[in-house]
C-alpha positions as CSV (number, residue, x, y, z in Angstrom):
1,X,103.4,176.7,89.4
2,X,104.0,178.4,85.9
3,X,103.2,175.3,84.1
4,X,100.1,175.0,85.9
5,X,98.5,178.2,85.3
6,X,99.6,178.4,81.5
7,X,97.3,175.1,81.6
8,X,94.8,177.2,83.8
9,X,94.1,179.9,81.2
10,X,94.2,177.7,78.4
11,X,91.5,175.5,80.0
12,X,89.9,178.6,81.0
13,X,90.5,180.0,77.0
14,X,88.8,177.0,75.6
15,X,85.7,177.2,78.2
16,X,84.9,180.1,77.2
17,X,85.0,179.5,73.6
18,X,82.9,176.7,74.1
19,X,78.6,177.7,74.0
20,X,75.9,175.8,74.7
21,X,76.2,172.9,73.0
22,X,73.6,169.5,72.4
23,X,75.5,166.2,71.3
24,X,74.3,163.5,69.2
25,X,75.8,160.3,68.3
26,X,76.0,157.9,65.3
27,X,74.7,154.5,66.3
28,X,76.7,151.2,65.2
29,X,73.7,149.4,65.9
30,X,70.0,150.1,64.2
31,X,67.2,148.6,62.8
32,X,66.1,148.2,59.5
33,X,62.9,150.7,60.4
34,X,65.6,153.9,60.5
35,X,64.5,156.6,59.0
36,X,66.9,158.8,57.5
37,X,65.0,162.0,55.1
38,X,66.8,163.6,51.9
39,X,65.3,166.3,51.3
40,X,61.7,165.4,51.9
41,X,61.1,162.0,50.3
42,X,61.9,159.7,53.5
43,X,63.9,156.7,52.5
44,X,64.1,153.6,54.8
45,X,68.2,152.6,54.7
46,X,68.9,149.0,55.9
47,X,72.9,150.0,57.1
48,X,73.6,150.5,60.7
49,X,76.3,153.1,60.6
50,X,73.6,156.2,59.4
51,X,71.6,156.2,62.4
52,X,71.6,158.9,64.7
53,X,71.3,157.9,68.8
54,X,70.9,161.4,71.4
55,X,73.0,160.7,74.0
56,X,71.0,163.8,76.2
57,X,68.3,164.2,77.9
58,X,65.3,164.8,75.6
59,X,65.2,168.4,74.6
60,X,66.4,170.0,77.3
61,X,68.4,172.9,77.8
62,X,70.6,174.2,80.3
63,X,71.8,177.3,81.5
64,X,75.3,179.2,81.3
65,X,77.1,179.5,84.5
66,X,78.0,183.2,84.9
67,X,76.4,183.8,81.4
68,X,79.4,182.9,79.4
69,X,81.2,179.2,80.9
70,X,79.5,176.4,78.7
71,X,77.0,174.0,79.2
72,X,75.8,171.2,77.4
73,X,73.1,168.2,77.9
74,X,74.7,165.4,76.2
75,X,76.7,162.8,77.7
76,X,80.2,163.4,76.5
77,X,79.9,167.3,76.9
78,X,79.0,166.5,80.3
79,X,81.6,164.6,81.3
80,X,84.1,166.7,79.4
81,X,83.4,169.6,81.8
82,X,83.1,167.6,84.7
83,X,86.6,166.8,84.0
84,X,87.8,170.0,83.5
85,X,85.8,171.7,86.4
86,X,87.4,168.6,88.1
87,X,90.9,169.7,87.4
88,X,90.4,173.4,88.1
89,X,89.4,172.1,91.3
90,X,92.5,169.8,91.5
91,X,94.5,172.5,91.1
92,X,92.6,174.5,93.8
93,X,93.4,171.8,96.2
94,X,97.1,171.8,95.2
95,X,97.7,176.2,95.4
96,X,95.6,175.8,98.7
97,X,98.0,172.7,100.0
98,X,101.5,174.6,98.7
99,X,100.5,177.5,100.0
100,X,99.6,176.5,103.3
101,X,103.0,174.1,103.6
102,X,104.9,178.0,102.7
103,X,103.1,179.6,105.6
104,X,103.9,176.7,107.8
105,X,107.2,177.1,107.2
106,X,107.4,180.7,107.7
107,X,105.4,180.6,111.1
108,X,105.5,177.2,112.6
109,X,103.0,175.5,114.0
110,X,100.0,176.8,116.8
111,X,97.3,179.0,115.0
112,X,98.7,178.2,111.4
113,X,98.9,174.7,111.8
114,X,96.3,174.2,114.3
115,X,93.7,176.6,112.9
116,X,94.4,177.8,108.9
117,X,95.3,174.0,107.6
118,X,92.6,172.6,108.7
119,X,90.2,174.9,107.3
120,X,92.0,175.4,104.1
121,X,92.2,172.1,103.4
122,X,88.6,171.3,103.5
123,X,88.0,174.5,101.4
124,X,87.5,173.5,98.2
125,X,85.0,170.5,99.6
126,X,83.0,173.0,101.6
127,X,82.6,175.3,98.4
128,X,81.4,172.7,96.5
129,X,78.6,171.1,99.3
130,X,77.8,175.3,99.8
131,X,76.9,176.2,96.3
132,X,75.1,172.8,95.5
133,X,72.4,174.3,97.8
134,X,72.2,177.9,97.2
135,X,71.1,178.4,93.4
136,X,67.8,177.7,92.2
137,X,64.6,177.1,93.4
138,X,63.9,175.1,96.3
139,X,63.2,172.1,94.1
140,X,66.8,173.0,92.3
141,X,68.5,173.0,95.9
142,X,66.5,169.9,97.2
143,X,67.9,167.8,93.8
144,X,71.4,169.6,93.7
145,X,71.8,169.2,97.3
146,X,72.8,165.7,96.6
147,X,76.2,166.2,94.8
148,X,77.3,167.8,98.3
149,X,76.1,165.0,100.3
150,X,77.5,162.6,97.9
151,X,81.2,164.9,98.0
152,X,80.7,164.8,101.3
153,X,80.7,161.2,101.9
154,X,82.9,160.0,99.2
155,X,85.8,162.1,100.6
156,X,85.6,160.8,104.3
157,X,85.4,157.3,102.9
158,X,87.9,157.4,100.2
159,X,90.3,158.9,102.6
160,X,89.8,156.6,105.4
161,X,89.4,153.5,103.5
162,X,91.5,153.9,99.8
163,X,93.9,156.0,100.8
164,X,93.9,154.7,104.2
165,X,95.2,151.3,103.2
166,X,97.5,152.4,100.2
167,X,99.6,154.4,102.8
168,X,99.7,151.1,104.8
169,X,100.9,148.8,101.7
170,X,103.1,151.8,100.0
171,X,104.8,152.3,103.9
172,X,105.1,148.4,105.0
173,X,108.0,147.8,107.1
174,X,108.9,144.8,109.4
175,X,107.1,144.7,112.5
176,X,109.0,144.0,115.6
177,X,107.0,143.5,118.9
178,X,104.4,145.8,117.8
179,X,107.0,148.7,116.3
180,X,107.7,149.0,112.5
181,X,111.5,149.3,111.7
182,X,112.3,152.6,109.9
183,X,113.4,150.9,106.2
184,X,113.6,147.4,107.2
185,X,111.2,145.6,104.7
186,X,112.7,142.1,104.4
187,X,108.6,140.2,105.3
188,X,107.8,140.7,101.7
189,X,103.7,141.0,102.2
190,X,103.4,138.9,105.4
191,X,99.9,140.2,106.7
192,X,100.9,139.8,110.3
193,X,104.9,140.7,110.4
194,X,104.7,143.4,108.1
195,X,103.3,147.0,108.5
196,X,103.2,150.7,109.6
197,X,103.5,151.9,113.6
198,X,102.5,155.3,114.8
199,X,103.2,157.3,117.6
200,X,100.1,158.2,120.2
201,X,99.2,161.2,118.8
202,X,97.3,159.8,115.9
203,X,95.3,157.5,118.4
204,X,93.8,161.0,120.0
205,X,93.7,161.5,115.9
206,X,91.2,158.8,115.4
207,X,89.4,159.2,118.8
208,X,88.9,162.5,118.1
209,X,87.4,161.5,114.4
210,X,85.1,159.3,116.1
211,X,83.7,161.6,118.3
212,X,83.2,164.7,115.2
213,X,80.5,162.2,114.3
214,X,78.4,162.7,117.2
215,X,76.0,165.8,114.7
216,X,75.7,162.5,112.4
217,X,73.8,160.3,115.1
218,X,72.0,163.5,116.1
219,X,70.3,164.2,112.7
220,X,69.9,160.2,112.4
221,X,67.5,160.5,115.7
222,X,64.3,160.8,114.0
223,X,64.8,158.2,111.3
224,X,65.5,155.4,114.0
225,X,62.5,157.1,116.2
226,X,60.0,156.8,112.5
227,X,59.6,160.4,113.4
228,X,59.1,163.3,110.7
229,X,58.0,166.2,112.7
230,X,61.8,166.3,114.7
231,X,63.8,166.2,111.6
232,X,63.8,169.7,111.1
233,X,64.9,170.8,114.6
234,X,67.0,167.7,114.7
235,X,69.2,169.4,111.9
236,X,69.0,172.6,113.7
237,X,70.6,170.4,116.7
238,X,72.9,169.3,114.9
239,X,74.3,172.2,113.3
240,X,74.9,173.8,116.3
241,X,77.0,170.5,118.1
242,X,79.1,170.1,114.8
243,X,79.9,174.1,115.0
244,X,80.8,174.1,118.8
245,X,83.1,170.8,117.5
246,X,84.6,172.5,114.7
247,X,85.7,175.6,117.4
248,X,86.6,173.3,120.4
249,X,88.7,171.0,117.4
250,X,90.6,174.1,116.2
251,X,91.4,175.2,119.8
252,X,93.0,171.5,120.2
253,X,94.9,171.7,117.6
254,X,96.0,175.5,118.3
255,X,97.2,174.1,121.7
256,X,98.5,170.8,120.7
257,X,102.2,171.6,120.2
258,X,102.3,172.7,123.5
259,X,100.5,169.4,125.2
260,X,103.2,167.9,122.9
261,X,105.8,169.2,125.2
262,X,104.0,169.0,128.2
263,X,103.8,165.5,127.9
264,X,107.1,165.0,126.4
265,X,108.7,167.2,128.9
266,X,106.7,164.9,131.7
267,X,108.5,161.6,130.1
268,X,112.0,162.9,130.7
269,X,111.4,164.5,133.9
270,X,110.2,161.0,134.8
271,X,113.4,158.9,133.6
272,X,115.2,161.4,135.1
273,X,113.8,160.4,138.6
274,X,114.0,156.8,138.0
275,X,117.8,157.6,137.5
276,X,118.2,158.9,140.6
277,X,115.7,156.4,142.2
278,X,118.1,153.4,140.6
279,X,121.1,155.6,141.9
280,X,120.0,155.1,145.6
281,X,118.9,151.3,145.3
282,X,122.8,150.8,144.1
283,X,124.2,152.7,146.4
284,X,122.0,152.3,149.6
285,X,123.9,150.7,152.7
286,X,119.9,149.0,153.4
287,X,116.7,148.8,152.2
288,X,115.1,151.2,150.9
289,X,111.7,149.9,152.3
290,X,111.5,149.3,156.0
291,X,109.4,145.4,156.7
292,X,106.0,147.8,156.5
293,X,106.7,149.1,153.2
294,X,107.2,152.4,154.2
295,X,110.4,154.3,153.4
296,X,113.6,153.6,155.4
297,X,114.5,157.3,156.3
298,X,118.0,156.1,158.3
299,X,119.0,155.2,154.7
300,X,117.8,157.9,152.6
301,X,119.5,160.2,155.0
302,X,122.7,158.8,154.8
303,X,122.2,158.8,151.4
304,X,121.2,162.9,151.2
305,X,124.5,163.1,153.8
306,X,126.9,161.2,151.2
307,X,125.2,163.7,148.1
308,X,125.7,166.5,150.8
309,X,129.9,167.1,149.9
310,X,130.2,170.3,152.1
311,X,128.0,169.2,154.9
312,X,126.3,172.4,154.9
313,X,122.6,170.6,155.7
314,X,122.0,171.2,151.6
315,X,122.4,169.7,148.4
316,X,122.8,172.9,146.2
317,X,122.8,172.7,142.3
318,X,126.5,171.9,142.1
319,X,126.0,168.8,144.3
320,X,123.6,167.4,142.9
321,X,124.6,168.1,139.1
322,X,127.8,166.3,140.5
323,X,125.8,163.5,141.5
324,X,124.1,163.4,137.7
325,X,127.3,163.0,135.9
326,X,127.6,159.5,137.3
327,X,123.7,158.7,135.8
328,X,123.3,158.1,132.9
329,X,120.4,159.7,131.0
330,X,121.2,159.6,127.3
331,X,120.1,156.1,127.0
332,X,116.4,156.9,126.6
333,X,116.1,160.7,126.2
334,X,119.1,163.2,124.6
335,X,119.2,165.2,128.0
336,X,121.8,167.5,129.2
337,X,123.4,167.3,133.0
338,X,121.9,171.1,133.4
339,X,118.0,170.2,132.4
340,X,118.4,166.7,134.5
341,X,119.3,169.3,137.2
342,X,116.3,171.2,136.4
343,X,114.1,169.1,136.9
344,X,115.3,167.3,140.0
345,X,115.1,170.7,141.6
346,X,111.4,171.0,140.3
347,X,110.4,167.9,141.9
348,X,112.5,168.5,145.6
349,X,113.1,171.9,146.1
350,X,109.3,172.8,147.2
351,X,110.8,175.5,148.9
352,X,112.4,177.1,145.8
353,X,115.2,178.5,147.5
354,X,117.7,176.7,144.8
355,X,118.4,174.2,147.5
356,X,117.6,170.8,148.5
357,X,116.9,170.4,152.7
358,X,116.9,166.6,154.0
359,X,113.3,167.0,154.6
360,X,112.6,168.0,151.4
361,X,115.0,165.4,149.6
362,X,113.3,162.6,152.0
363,X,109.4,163.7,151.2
364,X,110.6,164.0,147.1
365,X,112.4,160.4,147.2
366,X,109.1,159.2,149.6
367,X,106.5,160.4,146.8
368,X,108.2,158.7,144.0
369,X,109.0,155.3,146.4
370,X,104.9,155.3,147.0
371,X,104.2,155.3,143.3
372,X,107.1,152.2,142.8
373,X,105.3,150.6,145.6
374,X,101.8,150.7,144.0
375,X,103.0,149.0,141.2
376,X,104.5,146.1,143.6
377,X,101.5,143.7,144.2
378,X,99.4,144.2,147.3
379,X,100.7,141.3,148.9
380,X,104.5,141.6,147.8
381,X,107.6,142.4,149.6
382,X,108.7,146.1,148.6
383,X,112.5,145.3,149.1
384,X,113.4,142.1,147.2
385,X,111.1,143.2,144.5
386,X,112.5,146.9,144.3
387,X,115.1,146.3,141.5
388,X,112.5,144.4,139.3
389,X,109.7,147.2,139.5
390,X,112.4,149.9,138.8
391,X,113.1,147.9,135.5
392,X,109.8,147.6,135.0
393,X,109.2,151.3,135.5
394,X,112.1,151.8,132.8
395,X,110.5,149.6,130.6
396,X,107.4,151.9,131.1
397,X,109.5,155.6,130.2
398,X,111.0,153.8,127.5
399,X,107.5,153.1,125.3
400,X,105.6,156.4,127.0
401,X,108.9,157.9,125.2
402,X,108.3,156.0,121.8
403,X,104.5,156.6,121.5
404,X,105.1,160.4,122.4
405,X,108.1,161.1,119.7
406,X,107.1,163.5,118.0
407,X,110.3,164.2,115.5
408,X,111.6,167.1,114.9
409,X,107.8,169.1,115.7
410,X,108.1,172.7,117.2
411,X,105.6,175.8,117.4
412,X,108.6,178.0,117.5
413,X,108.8,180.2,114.6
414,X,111.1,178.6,111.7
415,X,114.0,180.9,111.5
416,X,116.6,181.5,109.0
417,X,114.0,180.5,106.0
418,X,115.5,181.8,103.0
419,X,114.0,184.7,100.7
420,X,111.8,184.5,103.5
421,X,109.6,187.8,102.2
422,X,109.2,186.2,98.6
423,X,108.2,182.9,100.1
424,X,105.8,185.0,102.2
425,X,104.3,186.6,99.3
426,X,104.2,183.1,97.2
427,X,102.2,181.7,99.8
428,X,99.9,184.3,100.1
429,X,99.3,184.0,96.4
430,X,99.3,180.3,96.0
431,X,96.1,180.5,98.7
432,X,94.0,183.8,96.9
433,X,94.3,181.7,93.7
434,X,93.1,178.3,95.3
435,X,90.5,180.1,96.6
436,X,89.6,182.1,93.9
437,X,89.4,179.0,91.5
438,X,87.5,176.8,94.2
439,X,85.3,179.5,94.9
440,X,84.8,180.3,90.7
441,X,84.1,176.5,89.3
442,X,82.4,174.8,92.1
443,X,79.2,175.8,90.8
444,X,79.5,174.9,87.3
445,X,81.2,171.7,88.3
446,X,78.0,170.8,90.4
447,X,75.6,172.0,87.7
448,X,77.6,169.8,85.3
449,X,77.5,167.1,87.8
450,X,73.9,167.4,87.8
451,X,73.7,167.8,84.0
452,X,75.3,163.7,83.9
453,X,73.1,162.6,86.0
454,X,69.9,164.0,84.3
455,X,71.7,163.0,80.5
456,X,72.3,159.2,82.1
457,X,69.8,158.7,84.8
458,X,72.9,157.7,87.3
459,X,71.7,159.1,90.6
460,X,73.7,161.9,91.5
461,X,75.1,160.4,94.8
462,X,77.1,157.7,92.9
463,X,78.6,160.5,90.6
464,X,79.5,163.0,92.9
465,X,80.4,159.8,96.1
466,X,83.0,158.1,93.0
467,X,84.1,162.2,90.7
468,X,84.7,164.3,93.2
469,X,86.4,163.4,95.9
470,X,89.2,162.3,93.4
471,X,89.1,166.3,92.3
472,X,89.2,167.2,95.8
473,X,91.4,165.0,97.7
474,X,93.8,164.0,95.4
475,X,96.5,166.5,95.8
476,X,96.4,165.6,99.4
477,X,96.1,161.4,98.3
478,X,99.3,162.1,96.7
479,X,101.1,163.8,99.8
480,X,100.3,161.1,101.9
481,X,101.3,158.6,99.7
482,X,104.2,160.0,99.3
483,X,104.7,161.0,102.9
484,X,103.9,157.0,104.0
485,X,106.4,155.7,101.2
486,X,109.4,156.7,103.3
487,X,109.0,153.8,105.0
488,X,110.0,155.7,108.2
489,X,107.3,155.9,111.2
490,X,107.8,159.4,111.9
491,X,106.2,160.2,108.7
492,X,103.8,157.4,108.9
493,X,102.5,158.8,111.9
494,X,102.5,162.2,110.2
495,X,100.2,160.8,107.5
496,X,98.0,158.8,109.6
497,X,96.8,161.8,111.6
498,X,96.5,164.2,108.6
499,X,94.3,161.7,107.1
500,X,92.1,161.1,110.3
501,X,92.6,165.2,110.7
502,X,91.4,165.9,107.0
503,X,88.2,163.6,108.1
504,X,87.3,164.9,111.2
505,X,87.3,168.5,109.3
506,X,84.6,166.8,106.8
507,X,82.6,165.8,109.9
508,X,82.5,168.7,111.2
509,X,83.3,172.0,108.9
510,X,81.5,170.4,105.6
511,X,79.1,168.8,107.5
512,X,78.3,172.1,109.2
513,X,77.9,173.8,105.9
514,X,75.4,171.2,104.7
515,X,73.2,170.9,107.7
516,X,73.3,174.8,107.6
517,X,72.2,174.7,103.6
518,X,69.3,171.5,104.5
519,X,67.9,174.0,107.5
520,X,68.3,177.6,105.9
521,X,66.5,176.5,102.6
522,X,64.2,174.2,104.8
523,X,65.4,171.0,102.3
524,X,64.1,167.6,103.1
525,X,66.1,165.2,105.0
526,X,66.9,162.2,102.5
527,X,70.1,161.3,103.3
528,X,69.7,158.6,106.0
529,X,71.5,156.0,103.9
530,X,74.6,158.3,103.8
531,X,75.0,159.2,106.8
532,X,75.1,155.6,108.4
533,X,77.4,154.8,105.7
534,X,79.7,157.5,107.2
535,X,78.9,156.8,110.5
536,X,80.1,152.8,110.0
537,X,83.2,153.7,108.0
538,X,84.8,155.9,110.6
539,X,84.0,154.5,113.7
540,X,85.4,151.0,112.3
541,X,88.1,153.0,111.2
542,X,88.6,155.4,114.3
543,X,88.3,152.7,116.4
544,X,91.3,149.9,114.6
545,X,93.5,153.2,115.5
546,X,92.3,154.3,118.9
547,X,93.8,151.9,121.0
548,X,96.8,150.6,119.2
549,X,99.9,152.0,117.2
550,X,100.9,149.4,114.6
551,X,98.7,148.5,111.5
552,X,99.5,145.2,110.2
553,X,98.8,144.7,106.4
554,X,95.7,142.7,107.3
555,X,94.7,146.5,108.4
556,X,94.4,147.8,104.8
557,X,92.9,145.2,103.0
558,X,89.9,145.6,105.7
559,X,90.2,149.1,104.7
560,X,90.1,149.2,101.3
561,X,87.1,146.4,101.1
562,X,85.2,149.3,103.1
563,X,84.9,151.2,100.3
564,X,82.6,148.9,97.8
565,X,81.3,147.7,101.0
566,X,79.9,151.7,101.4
567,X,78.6,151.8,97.5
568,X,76.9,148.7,97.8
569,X,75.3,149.4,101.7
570,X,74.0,152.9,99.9
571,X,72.6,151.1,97.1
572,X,70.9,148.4,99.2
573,X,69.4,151.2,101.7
574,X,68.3,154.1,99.5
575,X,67.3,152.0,96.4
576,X,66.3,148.7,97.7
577,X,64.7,149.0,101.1
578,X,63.7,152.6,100.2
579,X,65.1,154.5,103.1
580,X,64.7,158.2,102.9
């Protein structure tokens, strides 16, 4: 961190040093007709190394940010500071990331995770699209307005497509019957056998990317209706659906740890009645099924009598952890004899008197022997069949368990973090400076931003779509690089949904702050082309990882083509069939 803001104020040093400034260039190629003067007498040279080129826009001038950071109108002086500004910004991104990874680690999970992250982590794109609006006239906003859009844009796709697919290559492992084996990488780059798996959280991930793009197709109504008079309210529409998203996303993710559980909790409580359930079919003296297909009470009850070890009409919590000792859990699930116990008691004891009557033990093993027999076929034989559908239904446990690991994930507070007030106050301080320096040079980056475009006549779009996102997103291009290179799938599915998380903020929180700039400031609407660009890139993309957990390396070529696929599809739609 030291080094970084020694570079900081010595970067900050030299912009302010730095004035207005207006560049010009000596050409290596010119005419004979050159005209160089000396003093009055003009003299026509016939070398092509004294000509002068102006690599700016045709006296023009521009104006100081905060009357004192430079500006300049020349090609090179604009891309200088574009890559300065970009860096500042970098390194916003980065204190904002740190930071955020301190507090995490300090206070777990829930409203950190779940609310703070997210937000901070689309900060410095959100500063950028708010200021390329605000300043100016009108006519300033409306052609300004465009570096947002373009930031915007850019980082959804280069995170979903770019980085998308070099976490897939960078994290290859062999693929077993759909499962990636952690380190194992002997398929070289087999397109098929070779890849990344994921647990099921980062398929509600991408589902719940493809729906933040809902305020996209709202604000694209008119265009496909040729309507001009519904844009405005269509905006206003818009806005509001992408805010009420952004709050109802933030509440999910508040909450998610603890659906994490739930479900988890749900998964072993479940292999912990099939235990049991395969306990009885061993040791039953008959069928469990009568010839109807309805349970064989004689059985069970002998069963409950043989559980029942003091005959007392009860199978108390002694008996029945007695009865658990000869099960064996640990095969699926690392579960103790005493939460096995637990949950058995949760299931039978609807009573909750800490017992278990033979009523209630023959209505618990009843309800689980229905839902066996609805997965027997309707015109099957429950008893001959029982042992295969119970293997079946321990097939079933065993991937619900593997799509819902989670790792080591908790929303308990971390304890035992060392120096845990001094990490405390270097995260706080890591995230005032991010935002402090995001908040500082977003506005002269998107004035110099605009600057290039007016000194080279690229359209602005194609600057800020390519520039920025790469000032913005590559901190957290890095992490998840990084993250996916461990070859392991807990941390692939840990990068997967950050990625997919980090996009579904830019739907929802940047795009928010744009349609609120375009309907405050009454802009016009010209960014049709965009927006179905977006709209194409993550649905494709949201819906390869909705329904499936392993991503083949075929997976990231598609995903990386996506992005001069989205460059050129702009190009052909705003510049070629003129849409607007």
């Amino acid at each position: 961190m030291s080094n970084h803001l020694i570079l900081f104020f010595l970067l900050l040093l030299i912009l302010i040093l730095c004035g207005p400034t207006n560049g010009r260039f000596t050409s290596l190629f010119q005419s004979s007709s050159d005209l160089v003067s000396d003093g009055g007498v003009q003299q026509v040279h016939h070398s092509p190394y004294l000509a002068l080129n102006r690599l700016s826009a045709a006296d023009s001038s521009c104006d100081q940010t905060y009357g004192f950071l430079p500006c300049t109108t020349s090609v090179i002086g604009n891309l200088f500071l574009i890559l300065v500004y970009g860096y500042l910004m970098f390194l916003a991104a980065t204190y904002l990331s740190n930071g955020s990874e301190l507090l995490l680690e300090i206070l777990g999970p829930g409203i950190v995770g779940g609310l703070f992250l997210p937000i901070l982590g689309a900060l410095p794109d959100a500063m950028l699209i708010l200021v390329s609006g605000l300043s100016g006239t009108t006519a300033t906003a409306q052609s300004q307005v465009a570096v947002g859009m373009g930031l915007l844009a850019g980082s959804t796709v280069m995170l979903l497509t770019i980085i998308w697919g070099s976490c897939v290559i960078v994290g290859k492992c062999d693929l077993v019957d759909s499962k990636a084996l952690d380190a194992q990488d002997t398929k070289g780059f087999s397109l098929t056998e070779s890849g990344v798996s994921t647990d099921i959280w980062t398929c509600y991930g991408a589902r719940i990317m493809v729906i933040s793009v809902i305020p996209f197709l709202v604000v694209q109504i008119p265009q496909a209706l040729n309507s001009t008079s519904g844009r405005h309210l269509a905006i206003l529409i818009g806005l509001i659906i992408s805010l009420l998203l952004l709050v109802s996303y933030c509440v999910y993710q508040v909450l998610q740890p603890w659906i994490q559980r739930r479900k988890f909790a749900y998964v072993k409580h479940k292999h912990v009645v099939f235990g049991l359930l395969k306990y009885l079919r061993k040791h039953a003296l008959g069928r469990l099924f009568m010839d109807d297909g309805s349970p064989n009470r004689d059985v069970i009850d002998k069963l409950f009598s043989a559980i029942d070890t003091d005959k007392d009409g009860n199978i108390s919590k002694t008996e029945l952890r007695a009865l658990i000792v000869g099960i064996e859990f640990e095969e699926i699930i690392d579960l103790d004899h005493d939460d096995a116990v637990d949950k058995i008691m949760i299931d039978f004891d609807t009573s909750h008197n800490e017992v278990i009557d033979k009523e209630e033990f023959f209505q618990g093993i009843k309800r689980w022997l229905s839902k066996l027999k609805q997965r027997l076929p309707s015109s099957g034989d429950p008893g001959p069949q029982t042992e295969r559908f119970l293997n079946d239904f321990h097939q079933e446990i065993k991937r619900e368990k593997d799509l819902l690991d989670v790792g080591e994930q908790s929303d308990e507070v971390v304890e035992g973090v060392e120096n845990s007030k001094w990490t405390s106050i270097k995260a706080v301080l890591l995230l005032v400076l991010g935002t402090i320096i995001a908040a500082a040079f977003a506005d002269p980056l998107v004035d110099a931003v605009d600057n290039f475009s007016d000194a080279t006549s690229i359209p602005v779009f194609f600057i800020s779509f390519i520039a920025l996102p790469l000032a913005t997103n590559s901190s957290e291009a890095v992490t998840a690089i990084i993250f996916a290179s461990r070859d392991k799938r807990e941390t692939a599915s840990l990068t997967f949904s950050e990625l997919y998380g980090a996009a579904t903020m830019n739907n929802l929180l940047c795009l928010a702050v744009f349609l609120a700039l375009v309907y405050v400031r009454d802009l016009t609407w010209e960014f049709s082309a965009e927006v179905v660009v977006i709209l194409i890139v993550c649905i494709v993309m949201g819906a390869l990882a909705s329904f499936r957990t392993h991503f083949p390396l075929w997976t990231s070529i598609l995903a990386i083509l996506l992005y001069p696929f989205s460059l050129a599809l702009v190009y052909v739609l705003d510049y070629v069939l003129g849409w607007s």
